[in-house]
N, C-alpha and C positions, 0 to 999 in steps of 0.2 A: 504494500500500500504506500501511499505518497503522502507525506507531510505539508510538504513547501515545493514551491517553483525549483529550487535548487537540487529535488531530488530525481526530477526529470533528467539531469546529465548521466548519471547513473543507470538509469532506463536505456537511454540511448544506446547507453555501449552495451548493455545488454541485449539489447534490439539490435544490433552491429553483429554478434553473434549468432542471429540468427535471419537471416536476412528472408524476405518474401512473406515472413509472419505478420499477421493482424495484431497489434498492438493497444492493449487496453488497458486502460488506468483508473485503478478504483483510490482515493482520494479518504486521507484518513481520516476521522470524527469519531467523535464517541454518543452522540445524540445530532436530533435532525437539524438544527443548528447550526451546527459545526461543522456539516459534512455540506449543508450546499453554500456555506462562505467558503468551504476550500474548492469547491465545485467553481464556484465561480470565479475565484482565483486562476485555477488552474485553466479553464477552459480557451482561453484563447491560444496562450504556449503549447498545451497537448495538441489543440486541433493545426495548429502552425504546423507542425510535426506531421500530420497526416493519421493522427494514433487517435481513439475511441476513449474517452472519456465518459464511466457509466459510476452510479452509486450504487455503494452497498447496503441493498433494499432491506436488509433486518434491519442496520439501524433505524433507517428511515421511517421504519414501522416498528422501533422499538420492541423487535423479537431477539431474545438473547438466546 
């Protein structure tokens, strides 16, 4: 999962590793909150990239 903008370089070169794969990025939060302000953080850098930017739907729905 992704923190900050910063941890996209790291993806990258993971994604450099494998080259032709569909790249998606779930984006870290601990409540719903928190997950679409990094949502929205992230969204414009991951889509630059060409990579799929999705949440992670328990939290969103507060299923642990």
């Amino acid at each position: 999962m992704i923190d900050s903008v910063d941890d996209l370089e790291e993806a990258a070169q993971i994604a450099e590793l494998h080259p032709g794969r569909e790249i998606i990025i779930m984006p870290q939060g601990t409540d719903a909150q928190r997950m679409i302000a990094k949502m929205n953080e992230l969204r414009a850098p991951v889509t630059a990239r060409g990579w799929r930017l999705l949440p992670r739907l328990h939290v969103l729905l507060n299923i642990r």
